[in-house]
TORZABA-191295 format. One record per residue (C-alpha): residue in three letters; z, x, y. Coordinates in steps of 0.001 Angstrom, whole numbers, plus 500000, padded with zeros to 6 digits. Each point is the difference from the previous one (the first is absolute). Example, Ala and Ser with C-alpha at 12.3 -4.5 7.8 and 13.67 -1.06 7.14 Angstrom:
2
ALA507800512300495500;SER499340501370503440;
//
This chain:
87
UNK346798820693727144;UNK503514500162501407;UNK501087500984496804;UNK498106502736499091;UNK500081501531503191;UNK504126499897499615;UNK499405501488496714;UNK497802502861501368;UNK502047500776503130;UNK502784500249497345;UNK497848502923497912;UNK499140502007502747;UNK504058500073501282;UNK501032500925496462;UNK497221502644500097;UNK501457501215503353;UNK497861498791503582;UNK501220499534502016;UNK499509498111503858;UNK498047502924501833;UNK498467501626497033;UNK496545500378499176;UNK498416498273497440;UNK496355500089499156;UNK498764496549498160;UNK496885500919497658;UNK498708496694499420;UNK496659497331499844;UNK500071496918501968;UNK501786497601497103;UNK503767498463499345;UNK501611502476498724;UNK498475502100503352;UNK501361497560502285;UNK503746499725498123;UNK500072503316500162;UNK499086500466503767;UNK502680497600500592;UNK502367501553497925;UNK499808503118501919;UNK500156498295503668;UNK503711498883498301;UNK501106502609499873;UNK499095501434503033;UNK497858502791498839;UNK496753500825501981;UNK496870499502498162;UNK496788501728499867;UNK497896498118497744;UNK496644501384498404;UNK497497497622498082;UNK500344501003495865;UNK496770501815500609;UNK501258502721501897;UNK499187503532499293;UNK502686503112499093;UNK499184501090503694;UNK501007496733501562;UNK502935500121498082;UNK500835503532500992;UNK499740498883503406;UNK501867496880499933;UNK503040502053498404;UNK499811502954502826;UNK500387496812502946;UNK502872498210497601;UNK502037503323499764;UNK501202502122497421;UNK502362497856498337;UNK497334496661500095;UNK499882497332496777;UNK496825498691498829;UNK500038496519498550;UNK497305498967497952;UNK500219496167498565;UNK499215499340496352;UNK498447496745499814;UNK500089499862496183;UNK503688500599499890;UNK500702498273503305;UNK501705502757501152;UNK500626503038502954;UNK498989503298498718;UNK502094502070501950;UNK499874503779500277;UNK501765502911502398;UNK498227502647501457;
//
């Protein structure tokens, strides 16, 4: 687990957060959910997390209390990795 969550703290620095930035985690309750919540606690990011069955609206509204310039991390389970994208 240690690993992984090094690895994915590592991903979301090379894509840029940063400690104090806002990251929203789009995500079900498995592993690659949990690395990645970690992962994002490294690096001293806040979190908002929403369940993978969210709607466009919660989304919307997740991004508008994250701020302008939030990331949303999705984890790929099948590729074991952080889908990371800037907003």
């Amino acid at each position: 687990l240690a690993r992984h969550v090094s690895l994915g703290a590592g991903v979301l620095i090379d894509s840029g957060v940063r400690r104090g930035d806002g990251v929203v985690l789009v995500s079900g309750n498995t592993v690659a959910g949990v690395v990645a919540y970690h992962s994002i606690l490294r690096t001293g990011a806040t979190i908002i997390a929403l369940d993978r069955r969210c709607g466009p609206s919660d989304l919307r509204c997740a991004l508008e209390i994250a701020g302008a310039d939030a990331t949303v991390v999705v984890p790929d389970a099948l590729r074991e990795r952080l889908l990371v994208a800037g907003v």
